[in-house]
Each structure stands twice: as C-alpha cells, then as structure tokens.
C-alpha positions in Angstrom: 5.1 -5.6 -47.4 7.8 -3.6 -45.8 9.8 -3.9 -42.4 9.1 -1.6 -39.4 11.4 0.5 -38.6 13.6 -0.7 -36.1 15.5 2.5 -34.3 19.4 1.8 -32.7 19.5 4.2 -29.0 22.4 4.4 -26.9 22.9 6.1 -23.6 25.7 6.3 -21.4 23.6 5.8 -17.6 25.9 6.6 -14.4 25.2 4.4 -11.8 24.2 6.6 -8.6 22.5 4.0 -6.0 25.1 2.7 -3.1 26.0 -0.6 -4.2 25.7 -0.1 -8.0 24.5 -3.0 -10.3 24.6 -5.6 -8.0 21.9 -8.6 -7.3 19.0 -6.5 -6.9 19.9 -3.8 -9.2 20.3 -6.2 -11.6 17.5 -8.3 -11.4 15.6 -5.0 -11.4 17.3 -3.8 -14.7 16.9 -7.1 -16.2 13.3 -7.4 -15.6 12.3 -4.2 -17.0 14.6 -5.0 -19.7 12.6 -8.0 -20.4 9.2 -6.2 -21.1 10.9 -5.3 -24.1 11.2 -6.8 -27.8 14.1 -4.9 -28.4 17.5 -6.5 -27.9 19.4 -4.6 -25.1 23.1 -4.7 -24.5 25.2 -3.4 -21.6 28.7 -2.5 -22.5 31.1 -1.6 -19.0 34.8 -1.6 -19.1 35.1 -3.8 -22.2 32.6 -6.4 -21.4 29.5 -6.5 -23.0 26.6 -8.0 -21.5 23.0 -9.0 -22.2 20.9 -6.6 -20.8 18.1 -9.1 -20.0 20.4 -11.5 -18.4 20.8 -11.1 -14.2 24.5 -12.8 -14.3 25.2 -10.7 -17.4 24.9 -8.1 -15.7 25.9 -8.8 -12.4 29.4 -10.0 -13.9 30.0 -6.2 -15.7 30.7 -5.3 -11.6 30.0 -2.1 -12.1 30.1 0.0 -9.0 28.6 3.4 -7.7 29.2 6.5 -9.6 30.3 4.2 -12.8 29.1 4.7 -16.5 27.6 2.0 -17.7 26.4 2.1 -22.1 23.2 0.5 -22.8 22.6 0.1 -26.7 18.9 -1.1 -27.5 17.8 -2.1 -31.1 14.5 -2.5 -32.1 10.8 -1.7 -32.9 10.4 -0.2 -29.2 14.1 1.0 -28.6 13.0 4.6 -27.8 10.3 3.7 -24.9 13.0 0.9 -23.5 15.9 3.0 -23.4 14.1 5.6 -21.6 12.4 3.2 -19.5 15.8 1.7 -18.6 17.4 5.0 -18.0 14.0 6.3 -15.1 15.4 3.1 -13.1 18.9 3.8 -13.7 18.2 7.6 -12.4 15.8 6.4 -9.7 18.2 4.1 -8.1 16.7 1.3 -8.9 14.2 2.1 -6.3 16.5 1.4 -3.6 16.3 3.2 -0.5 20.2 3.7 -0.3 
C-alpha cells in the first residue's frame, strides 16, 4: 500500500492589517490553521513558531507591513496554505 503524497508549500505573507499578528490576529490564524492536518510553521526574524499555537505566534511580534514565511507539509498543504494566505490578505477580517 503506498503513502499519499504529502506536498511541502511555502509563502512569504506581508502582514497588512493595523496592529499585525497580534491576539486576535493570532487566534484567527491559529484557528484556521487548526482545520488543517498539515503541519504549519511560521518562520519571522529567526524564530520559528507553530502555526497552530496562539502564543507561538503572538511571541514572532510581528508588526504591520512585516513578512511573515509560513511553510505547510502535508496531505492538504495546497488548500491550507492558500486558505492561510485569503486571511492573511483579508486582514484577518479586522476592520482596521
């Protein structure tokens, strides 16, 4: 019986809402991250981060107009790394 294929995506997301990946942000990012199987890192200024973890994330401190890398491995990388990068690009649906 053979393995599905398990896909590596990365994508460099710039942070565009006011306050960048702060508690809300985060906890947004996190919970979509969660509806995932894939793993999902966050990499930011040296620090990498699980991308399913709130103080993960909120400890990367990254701000407005930053690059943040998210690297997802797994069976349903594609659809979470693009599902990651629509809240990423919507702001987290912040109206700020």
């Amino acid at each position: 019986m053979s393995q599905p294929d398990t896909a590596t995506i990365s994508r460099d997301l710039t942070l565009r809402n006011k306050r960048g990946l702060h508690a809300r942000a985060a906890a947004r990012f996190a919970a979509t991250a969660e509806r995932f199987e894939s793993d999902i890192q966050v990499a930011f200024n040296g620090r990498n981060v699980n991308g399913k973890s709130i103080m993960g994330l909120m400890m990367l401190a990254a701000a407005c107009g930053k690059t943040i890398t998210v690297n997802v491995t797994g069976n349903d990388a594609h659809e979470a790394a693009n599902e990651i990068a629509d809240l990423v690009d919507a702001r987290f649906h912040e109206s700020e």
